[in-house]
C-alpha positions as CSV (number, residue, x, y, z in Angstrom):
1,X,0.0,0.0,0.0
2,X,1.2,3.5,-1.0
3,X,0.6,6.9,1.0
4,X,0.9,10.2,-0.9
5,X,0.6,13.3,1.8
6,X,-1.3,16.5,0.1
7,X,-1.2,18.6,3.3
8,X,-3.6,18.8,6.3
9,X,-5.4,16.0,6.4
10,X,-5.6,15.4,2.7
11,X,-3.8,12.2,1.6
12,X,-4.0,9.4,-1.0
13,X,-4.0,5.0,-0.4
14,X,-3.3,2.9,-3.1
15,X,-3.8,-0.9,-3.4
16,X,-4.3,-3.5,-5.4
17,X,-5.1,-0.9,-8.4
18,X,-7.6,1.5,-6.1
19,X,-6.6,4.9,-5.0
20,X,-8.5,6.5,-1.9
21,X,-8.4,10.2,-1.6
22,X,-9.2,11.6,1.5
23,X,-10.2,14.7,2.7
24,X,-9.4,16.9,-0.1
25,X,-8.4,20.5,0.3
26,X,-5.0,21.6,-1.5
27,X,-5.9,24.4,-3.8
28,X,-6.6,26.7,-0.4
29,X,-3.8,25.5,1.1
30,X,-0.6,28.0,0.5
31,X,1.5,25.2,1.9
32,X,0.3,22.4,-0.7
33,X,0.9,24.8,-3.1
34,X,3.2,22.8,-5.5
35,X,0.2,19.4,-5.8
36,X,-0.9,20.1,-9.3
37,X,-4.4,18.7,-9.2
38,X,-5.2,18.3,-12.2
39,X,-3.1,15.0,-12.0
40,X,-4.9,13.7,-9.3
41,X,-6.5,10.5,-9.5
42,X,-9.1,8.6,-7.4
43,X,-11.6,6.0,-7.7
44,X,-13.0,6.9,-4.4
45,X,-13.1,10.1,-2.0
46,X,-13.8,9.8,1.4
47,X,-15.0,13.0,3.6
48,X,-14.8,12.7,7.5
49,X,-17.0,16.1,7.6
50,X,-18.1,19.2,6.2
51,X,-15.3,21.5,7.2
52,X,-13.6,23.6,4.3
53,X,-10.5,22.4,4.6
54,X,-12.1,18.9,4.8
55,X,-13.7,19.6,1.5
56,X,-12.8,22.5,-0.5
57,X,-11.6,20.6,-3.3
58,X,-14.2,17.6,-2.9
59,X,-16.6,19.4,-6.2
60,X,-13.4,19.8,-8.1
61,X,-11.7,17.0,-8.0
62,X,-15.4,14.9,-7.7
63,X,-16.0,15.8,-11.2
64,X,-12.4,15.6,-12.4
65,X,-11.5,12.2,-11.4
66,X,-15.8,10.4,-11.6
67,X,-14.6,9.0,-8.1
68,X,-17.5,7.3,-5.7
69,X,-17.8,10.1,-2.8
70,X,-18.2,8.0,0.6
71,X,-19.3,10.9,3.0
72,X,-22.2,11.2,6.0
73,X,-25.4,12.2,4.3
74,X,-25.5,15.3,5.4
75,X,-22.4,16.0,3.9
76,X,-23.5,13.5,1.1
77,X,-26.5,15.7,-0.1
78,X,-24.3,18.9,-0.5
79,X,-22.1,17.1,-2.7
80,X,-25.4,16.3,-4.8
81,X,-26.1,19.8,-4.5
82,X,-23.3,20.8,-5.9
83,X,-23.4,18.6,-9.0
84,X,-22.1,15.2,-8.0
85,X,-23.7,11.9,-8.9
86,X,-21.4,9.0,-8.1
87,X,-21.7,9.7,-4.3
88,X,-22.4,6.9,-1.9
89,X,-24.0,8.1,1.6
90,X,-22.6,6.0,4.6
91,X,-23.2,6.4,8.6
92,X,-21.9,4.8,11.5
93,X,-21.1,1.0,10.8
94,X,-19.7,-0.9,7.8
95,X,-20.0,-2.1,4.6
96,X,-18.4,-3.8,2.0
97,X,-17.4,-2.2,-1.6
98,X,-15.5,-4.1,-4.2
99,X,-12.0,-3.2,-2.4
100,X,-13.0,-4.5,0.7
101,X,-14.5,-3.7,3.9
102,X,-14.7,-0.2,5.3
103,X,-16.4,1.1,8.7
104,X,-17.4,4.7,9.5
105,X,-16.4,5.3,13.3
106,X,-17.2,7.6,16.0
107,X,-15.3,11.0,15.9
108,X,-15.7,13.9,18.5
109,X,-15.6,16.8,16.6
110,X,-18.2,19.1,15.1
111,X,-19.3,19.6,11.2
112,X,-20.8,22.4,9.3
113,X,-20.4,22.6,5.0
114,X,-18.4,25.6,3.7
115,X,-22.0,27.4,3.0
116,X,-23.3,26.9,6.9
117,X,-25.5,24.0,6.1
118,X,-25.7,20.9,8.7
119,X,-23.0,18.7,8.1
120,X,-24.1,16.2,10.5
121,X,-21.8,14.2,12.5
122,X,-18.0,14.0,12.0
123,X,-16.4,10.4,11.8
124,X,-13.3,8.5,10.9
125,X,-13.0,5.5,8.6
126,X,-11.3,2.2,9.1
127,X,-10.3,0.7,5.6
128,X,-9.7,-3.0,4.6
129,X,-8.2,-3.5,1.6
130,X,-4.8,-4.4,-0.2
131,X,-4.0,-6.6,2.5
132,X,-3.3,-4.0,4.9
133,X,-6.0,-2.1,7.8
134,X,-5.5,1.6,8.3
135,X,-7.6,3.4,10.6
136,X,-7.9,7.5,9.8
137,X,-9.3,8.9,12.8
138,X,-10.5,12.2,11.2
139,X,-10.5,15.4,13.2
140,X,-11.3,14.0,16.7
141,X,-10.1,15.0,20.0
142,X,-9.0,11.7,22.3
143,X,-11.8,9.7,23.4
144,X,-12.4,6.2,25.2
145,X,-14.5,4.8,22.2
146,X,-11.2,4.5,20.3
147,X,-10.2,1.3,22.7
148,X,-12.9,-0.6,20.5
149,X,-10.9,-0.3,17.5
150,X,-8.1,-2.9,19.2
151,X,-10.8,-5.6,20.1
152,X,-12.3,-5.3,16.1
153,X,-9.0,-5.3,14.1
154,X,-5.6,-5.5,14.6
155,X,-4.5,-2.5,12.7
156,X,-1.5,-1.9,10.4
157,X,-1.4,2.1,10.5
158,X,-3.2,4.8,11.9
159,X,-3.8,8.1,10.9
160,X,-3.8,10.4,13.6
161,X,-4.3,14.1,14.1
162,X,-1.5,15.7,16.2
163,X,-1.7,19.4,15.8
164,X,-4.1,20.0,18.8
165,X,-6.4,23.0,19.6
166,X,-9.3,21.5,17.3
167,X,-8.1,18.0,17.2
168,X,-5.7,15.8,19.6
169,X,-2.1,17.0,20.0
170,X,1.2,14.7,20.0
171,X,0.3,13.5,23.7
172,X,-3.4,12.3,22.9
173,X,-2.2,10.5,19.9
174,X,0.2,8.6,22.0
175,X,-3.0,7.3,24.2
176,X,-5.0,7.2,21.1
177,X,-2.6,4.6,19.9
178,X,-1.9,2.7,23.0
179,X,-5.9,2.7,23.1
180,X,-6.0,1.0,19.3
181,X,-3.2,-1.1,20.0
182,X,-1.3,0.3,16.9
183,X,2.5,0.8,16.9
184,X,2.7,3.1,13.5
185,X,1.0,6.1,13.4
186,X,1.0,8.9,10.4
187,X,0.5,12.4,11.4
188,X,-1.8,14.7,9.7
189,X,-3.5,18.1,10.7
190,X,-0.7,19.7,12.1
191,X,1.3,22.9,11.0
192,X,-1.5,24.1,8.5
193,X,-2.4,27.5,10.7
194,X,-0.7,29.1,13.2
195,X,-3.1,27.3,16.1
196,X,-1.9,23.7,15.0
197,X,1.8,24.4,14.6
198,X,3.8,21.5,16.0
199,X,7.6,20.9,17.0
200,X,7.6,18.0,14.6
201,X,11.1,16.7,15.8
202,X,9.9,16.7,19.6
203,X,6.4,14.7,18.0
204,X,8.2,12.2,16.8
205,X,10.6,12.1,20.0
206,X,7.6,11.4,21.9
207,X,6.2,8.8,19.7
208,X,9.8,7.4,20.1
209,X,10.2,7.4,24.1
210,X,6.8,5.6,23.9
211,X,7.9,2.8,22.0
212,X,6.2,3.9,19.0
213,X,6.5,5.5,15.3
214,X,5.5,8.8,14.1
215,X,6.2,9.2,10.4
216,X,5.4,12.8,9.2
217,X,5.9,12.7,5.3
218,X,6.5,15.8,3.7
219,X,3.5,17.7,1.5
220,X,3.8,15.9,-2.0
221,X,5.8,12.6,-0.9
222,X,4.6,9.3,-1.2
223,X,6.0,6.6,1.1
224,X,5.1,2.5,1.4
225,X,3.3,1.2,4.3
């Protein structure tokens, strides 16, 4: 499985011939500012919630790459309203698709689309597929529901916010991970704005002294997991 990084919490997973974007917002973010879209590819987008830089780019590059949108319904029919078709409206629980298995989880956050509307409720996503389970928490602050995670799968990655102030910091992704019983975390929503800058080496430190890894790719790179 491959992991391209587009900034915030905007990344890509490939496997076995299926590319997953996630949370897409890039064009509005000055530090992503070398992704050329337009050679963006997907076969599915998924959206954790309505929050612009969850979903500023979810309309262009919806219609630019056909992908299936995999969003809450709320979030679902503003996609619709906005001229998507090949959108697939999910809640809390799983399914399976033709890559797999994926389940919508619990996320304590809020969501509101970029016009005001109701987003309804944030989530996260664990994905099956390729071999490989990868858990993306979305933007979530810690919570006790995550210990669930390690008696339902035994997870390869997870995809943690770190920057804090909206989300969980370094320190609550350490328990977050202890609590899913996963080793390897990937960092995302950190350094965007000045309320989520990070000390990215002292991060990783932390991660380290804990027995765990924090990989933090750079905006653009794609690394194997």
């Amino acid at each position: 499985m491959k992991y391209t990084y587009y900034g915030q919490s905007c990344f890509l997973l490939e496997a076995d011939g299926k590319k997953f974007l996630f949370d897409p917002f890039i064009t509005h973010n000055p530090l992503a500012s070398a992704i050329d879209t337009t050679k963006i590819e997907a076969d599915y987008i998924l959206v954790s919630h309505g929050h612009g830089d969850h979903v500023a780019d979810l309309v262009l590059l919806g219609k630019q790459t056909g992908a299936v949108v995999i969003a809450m319904p709320e979030v679902a029919a503003w996609a619709e309203q906005q001229g998507l078709t090949n959108i697939h409206p999910m809640n809390y629980g799983s399914a399976t698709f033709n890559f797999g298995k994926l389940r919508m989880v619990w996320a304590t956050h809020s969501s509101s689309m970029p016009d005001g509307s109701y987003g309804g409720n944030p989530a996260g996503f664990v994905l099956e597929t390729g071999g490989k389970t990868v858990y993306f928490a979305g933007d979530t602050s810690l919570n006790y529901d995550m210990k669930i995670l390690a008696d339902l799968y035994n997870l390869d990655y997870a995809i943690l916010p770190i920057g804090g102030n909206y989300t969980m910091d370094a320190d609550d992704a350490i328990i977050a991970a202890k609590y899913i019983n996963c080793s390897r975390v990937i960092g995302v929503h950190y350094n965007t704005f000045p309320a989520i800058a990070i000390d990215t080496a002292e991060a990783v430190a932390k991660f380290e002294r804990e027995g765990k890894v924090l990989l933090l790719p750079e905006i653009g790179e794609t690394i194997t997991i």
